[in-house]
C-alpha positions in Angstrom: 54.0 -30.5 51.7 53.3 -29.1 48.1 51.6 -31.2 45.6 51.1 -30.8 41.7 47.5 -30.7 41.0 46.5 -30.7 37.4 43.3 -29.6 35.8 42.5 -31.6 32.8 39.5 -30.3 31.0 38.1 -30.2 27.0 39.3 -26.9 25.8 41.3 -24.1 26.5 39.5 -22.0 28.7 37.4 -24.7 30.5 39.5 -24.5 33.3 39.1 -21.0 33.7 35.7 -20.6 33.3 34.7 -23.7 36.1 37.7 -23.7 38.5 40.0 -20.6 37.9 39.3 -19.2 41.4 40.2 -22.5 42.9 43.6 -22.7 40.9 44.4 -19.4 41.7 43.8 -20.2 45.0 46.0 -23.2 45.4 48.9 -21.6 43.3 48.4 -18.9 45.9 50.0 -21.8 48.8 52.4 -22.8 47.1 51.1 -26.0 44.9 52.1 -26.7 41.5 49.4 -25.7 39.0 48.9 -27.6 35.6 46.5 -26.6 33.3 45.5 -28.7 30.1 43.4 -29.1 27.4 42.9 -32.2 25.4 41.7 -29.7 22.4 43.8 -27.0 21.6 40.7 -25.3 20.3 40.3 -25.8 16.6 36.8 -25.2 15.8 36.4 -22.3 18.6 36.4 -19.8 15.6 34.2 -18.7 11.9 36.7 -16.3 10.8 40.1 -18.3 11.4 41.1 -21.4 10.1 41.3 -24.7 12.5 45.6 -24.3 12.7 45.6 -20.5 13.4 43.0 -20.9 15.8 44.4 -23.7 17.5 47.9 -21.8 17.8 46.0 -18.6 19.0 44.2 -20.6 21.8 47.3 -21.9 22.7 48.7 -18.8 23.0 46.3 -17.8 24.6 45.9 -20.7 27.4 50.0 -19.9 28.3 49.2 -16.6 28.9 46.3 -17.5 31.1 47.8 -19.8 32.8 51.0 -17.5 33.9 48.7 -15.3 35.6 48.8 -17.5 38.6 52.5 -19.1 37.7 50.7 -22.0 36.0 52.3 -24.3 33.4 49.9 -24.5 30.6 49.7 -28.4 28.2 47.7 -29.3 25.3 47.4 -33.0 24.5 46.5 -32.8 21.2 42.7 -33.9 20.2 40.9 -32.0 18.0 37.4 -30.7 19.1 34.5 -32.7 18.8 36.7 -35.3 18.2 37.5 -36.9 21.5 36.3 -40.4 21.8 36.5 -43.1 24.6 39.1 -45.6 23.1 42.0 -47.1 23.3 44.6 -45.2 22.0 42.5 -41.9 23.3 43.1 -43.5 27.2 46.9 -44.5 26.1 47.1 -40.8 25.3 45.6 -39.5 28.2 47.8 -42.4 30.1 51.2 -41.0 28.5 50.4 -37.2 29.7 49.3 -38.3 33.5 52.6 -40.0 33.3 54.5 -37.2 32.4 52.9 -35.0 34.2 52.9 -36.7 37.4 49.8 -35.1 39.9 48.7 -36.1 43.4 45.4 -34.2 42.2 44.0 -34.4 39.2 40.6 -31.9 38.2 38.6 -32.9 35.4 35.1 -32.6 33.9 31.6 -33.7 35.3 30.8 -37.1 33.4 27.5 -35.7 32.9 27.6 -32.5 30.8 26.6 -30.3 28.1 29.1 -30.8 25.9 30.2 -34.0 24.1 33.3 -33.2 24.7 33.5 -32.6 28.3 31.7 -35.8 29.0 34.3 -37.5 26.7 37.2 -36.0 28.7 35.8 -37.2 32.2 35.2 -41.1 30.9 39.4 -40.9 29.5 40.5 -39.7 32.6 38.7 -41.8 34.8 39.8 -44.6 33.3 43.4 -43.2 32.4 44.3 -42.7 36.1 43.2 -46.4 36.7 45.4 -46.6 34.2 48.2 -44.7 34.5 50.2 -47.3 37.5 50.1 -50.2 35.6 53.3 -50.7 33.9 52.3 -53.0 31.1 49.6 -50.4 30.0 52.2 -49.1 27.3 52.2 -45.3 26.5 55.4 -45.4 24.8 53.7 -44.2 21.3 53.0 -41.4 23.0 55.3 -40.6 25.9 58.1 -42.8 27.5 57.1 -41.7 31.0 57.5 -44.6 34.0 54.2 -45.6 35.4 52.9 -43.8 38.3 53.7 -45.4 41.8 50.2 -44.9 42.7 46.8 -43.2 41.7 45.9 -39.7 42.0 43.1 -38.4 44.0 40.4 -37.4 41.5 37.5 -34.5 41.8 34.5 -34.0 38.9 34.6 -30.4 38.9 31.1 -28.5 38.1 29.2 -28.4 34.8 28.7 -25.4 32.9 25.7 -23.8 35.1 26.2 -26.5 36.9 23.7 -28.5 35.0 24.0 -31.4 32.9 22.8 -31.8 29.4 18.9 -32.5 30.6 19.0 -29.4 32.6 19.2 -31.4 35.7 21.0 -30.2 38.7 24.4 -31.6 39.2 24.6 -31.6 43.2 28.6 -30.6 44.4 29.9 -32.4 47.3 31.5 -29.5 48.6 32.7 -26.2 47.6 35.2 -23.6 47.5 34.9 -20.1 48.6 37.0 -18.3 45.9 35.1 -14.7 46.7 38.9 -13.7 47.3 40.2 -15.0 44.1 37.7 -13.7 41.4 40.4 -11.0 40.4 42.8 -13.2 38.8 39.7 -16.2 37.8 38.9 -13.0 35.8 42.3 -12.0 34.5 43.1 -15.5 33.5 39.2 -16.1 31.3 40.0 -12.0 29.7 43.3 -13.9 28.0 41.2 -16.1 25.9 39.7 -13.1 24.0 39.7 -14.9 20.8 36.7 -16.3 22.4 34.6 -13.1 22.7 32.9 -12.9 19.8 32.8 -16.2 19.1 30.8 -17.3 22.4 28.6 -14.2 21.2 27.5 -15.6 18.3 27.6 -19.2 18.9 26.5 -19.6 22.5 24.5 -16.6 22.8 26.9 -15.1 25.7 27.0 -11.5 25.7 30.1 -11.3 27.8 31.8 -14.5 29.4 33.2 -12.8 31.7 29.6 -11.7 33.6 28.7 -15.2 32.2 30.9 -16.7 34.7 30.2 -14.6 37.4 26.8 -15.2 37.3 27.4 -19.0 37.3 29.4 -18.5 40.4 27.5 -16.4 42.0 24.8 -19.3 42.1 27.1 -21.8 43.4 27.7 -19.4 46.3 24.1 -19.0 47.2 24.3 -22.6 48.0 27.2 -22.4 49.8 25.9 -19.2 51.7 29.1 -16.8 50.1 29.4 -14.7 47.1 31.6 -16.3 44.9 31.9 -20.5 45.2 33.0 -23.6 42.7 31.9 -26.9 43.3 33.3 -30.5 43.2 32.7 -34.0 43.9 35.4 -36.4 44.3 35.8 -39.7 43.0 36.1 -42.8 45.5 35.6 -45.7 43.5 38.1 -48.6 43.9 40.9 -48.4 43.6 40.9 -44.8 44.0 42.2 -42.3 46.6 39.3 -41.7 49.2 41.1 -39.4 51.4 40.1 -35.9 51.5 43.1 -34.6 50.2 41.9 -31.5 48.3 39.6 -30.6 50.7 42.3 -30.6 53.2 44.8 -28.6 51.0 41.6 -25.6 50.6 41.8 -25.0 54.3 39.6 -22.0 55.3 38.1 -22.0 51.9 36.6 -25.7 51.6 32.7 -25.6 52.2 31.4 -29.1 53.0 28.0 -29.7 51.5 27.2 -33.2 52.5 25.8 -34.1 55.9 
């Protein structure tokens, strides 16, 4: 059976950059693919102003995500401005609703970016969230309540590090040496981002950038090319392996 698995990370092309290979992957068999940012971008630029830039990034996160017949959502925070509150989870509550995945991907809580550790907390708590009907999104979306949680994976940190430069350990990983191709088409659509990772990150090209990172996740896995997750079991959530199951041939377990 297909499922709708949705990644919901910071920015535009967070997805692509951590777990493009895997989405490619999955929209490969058959599974709906959702991609979506809680930013649409709006301080990823010096030369544009924060609404150009946000409707470039957009823009440019549809066109990424139609590479592998993705839909691609934005949920309207503004960068460096995602906070864990109430009407942030409601938010996040409205678009699980409306979206409706068996799977969701999000960021590791621990991170290097405010951001991406803001976006793991919401969504943690959103898909505790999002099946309790008197939780009321309605100021945001009119979607019913789920009838049940979605399974829920932390996918790696950036270098798979968090912000003290500790290791962040996967609890198993993906083989996506087959599936760098379009991970690679889907990252070169966000080319606003060239010259602005340049100069603000220090990346001389993201697109080696992310090779490299997955190149070490697959020495650990013992392959090329490899992205890693953990997934979430705390009650009341899903604890059956349902992703794992759904990357076949691909899935390499980690834990003994």
């Amino acid at each position: 059976m297909t499922k709708r698995i949705l990644s919901l990370h910071a920015h535009p092309d967070d997805a692509e950059f951590l777990i493009g290979g895997s989405l490619a992957l999955l929209a490969a068999r058959g599974h709906t693919i959702l991609i979506a940012s809680m930013t649409s971008g709006d301080c990823g630029s010096d030369i544009y102003p924060p609404a150009e830039i946000s409707a470039i990034r957009r823009e440019e996160g549809a066109r990424a995500a139609a590479v592998i017949g993705a839909e691609y959502h934005s949920l309207g925070f503004s960068d460096l401005a995602i906070f864990v509150d109430d009407p942030s989870r409601r938010r996040v509550t409205a678009a699980l609703r409306r979206l409706r995945p068996d799977i969701v991907l999000t960021a590791s809580p621990s991170d290097y970016h405010c951001d991406h550790e803001a976006t793991s907390r919401l969504v943690t708590d959103a898909i505790f969230a999002c099946s309790a009907p008197n939780y009321l999104t309605h100021d945001f979306d009119a979607a019913p309540a789920l009838p049940a949680l979605p399974h829920l994976y932390y996918v790696d940190p950036a270098e798979g590090r968090d912000r003290d430069g500790r290791v962040v350990q996967p609890q198993f990983m993906a083989n996506v040496t087959a599936w760098m191709d379009p991970k690679r088409r889907m990252l070169t659509e966000h080319d606003s981002q060239r010259a602005w990772l340049q100069r603000q990150h220090g990346m001389d090209n993201f697109l080696e950038i992310m090779d490299h990172w997955c190149a070490a996740r697959g020495q650990l896995a013992g392959v090329p090319f490899a992205e890693g997750f953990r997934q979430y079991t705390g009650h009341p959530y899903p604890r059956t392996p349902l992703l794992q199951e759904l990357l076949g041939e691909a899935l390499i377990p980690l834990e003994t």
